[in-house]
C-alpha positions, -999 to +999 in steps of 0.1 A: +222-077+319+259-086+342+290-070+331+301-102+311+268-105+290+276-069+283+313-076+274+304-101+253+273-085+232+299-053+226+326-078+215+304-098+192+292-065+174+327-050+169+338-084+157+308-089+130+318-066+099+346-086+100+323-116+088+315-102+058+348-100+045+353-136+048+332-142+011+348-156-023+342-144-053+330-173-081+344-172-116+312-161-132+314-132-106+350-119-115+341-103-148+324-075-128+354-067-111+372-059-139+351-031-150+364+004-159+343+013-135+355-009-106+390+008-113+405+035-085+423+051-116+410+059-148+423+057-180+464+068-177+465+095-208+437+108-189+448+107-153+479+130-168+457+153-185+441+158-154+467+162-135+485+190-160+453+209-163+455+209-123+489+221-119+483+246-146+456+261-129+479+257-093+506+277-116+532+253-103+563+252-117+571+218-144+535+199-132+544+167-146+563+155-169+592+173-194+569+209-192+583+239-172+552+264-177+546+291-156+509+282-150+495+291-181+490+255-197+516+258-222+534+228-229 
């Protein structure tokens, strides 16, 4: 293969995942994307009990919201 065949064939590879982002999504389709599951976060009363359990265990002072424990979960 030349140098340009070559050029091209590396450009056209780096430049295909790019394809597949050019799709729509039908009406029908949308329903799926609303899932629970689909979500980065979960549920918010659970994302702060999650996160005041973690800073319990870290023993960092305050963790989140109005509590100032001393890393032993009290609130």
């Amino acid at each position: 293969m030349c140098r340009k065949s070559q050029v091209i064939l590396i450009v056209l590879l780096l430049l295909s995942p790019l394809a597949a982002g050019c799709s729509t999504v039908e009406y029908y389709e949308k329903q799926n994307l609303q899932d629970a599951a689909m979500q980065f976060e979960g549920d918010p009363s659970e994302v702060h009990f999650q996160a005041k359990v973690y800073y319990s265990m870290e023993g960092s002072a305050g963790g989140i919201g109005d509590s100032g424990g001393g890393g032993c979960g009290c609130y």
